[in-house]
N, C-alpha and C positions, 0 to 999 in steps of 0.2 A: 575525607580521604584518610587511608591509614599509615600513620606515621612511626617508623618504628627507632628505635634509637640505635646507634650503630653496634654495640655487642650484642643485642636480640638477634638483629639483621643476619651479622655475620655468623652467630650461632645455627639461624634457621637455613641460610644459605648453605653452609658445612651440611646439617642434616641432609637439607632435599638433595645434594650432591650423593651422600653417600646411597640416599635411600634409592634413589635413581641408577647409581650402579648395582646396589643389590636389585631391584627390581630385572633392572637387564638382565644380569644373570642370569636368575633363576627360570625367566622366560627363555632363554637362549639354550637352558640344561633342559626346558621342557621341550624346545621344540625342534632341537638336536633329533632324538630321539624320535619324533613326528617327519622328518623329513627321510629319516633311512627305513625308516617303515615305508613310506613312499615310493622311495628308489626301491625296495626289497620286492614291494608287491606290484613295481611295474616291470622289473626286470624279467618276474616269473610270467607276466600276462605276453611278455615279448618274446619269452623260448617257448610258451606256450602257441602262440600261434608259430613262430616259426617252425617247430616240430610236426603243428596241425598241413601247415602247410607243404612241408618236407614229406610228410606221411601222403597227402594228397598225389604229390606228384610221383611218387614210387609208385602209389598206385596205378597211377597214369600208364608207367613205364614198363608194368604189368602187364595189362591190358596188351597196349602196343605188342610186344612181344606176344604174348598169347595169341592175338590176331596174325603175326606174321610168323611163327612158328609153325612148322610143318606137322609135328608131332600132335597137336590139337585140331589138326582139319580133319580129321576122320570119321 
């Protein structure tokens, strides 16, 4: 069993504390960045289809018209 004497202890203990906030960090400042790239590129896929689908229905409403307009039966 490894036995360590109490100022190694408390010295290593101090270390892995701090190294373990620096580790969070830098993982937190990496994936900061990862998660707004995420929300950026679902936001665009969601005005994307919604405009696909805004475009569809205008079309729709085209059509409609054009069938019940008088000026196009002829």
């Amino acid at each position: 069993m490894l036995r360590l004497r109490p100022l190694p202890a408390s010295l290593a203990l101090v270390s892995m504390a701090v190294g373990a906030i620096v580790i969070i960090s830098l993982a937190a400042v990496a994936f900061i960045p990862l998660l707004l790239g995420a929300a950026v590129v679902t936001a665009w896929l969601v005005a994307l289809l919604l405009l696909g689908w805004a475009g569809i229905e205008a079309l729709a409403a085209l059509e409609r018209w054009v069938e019940t307009d008088p000026r196009f039966k002829r």
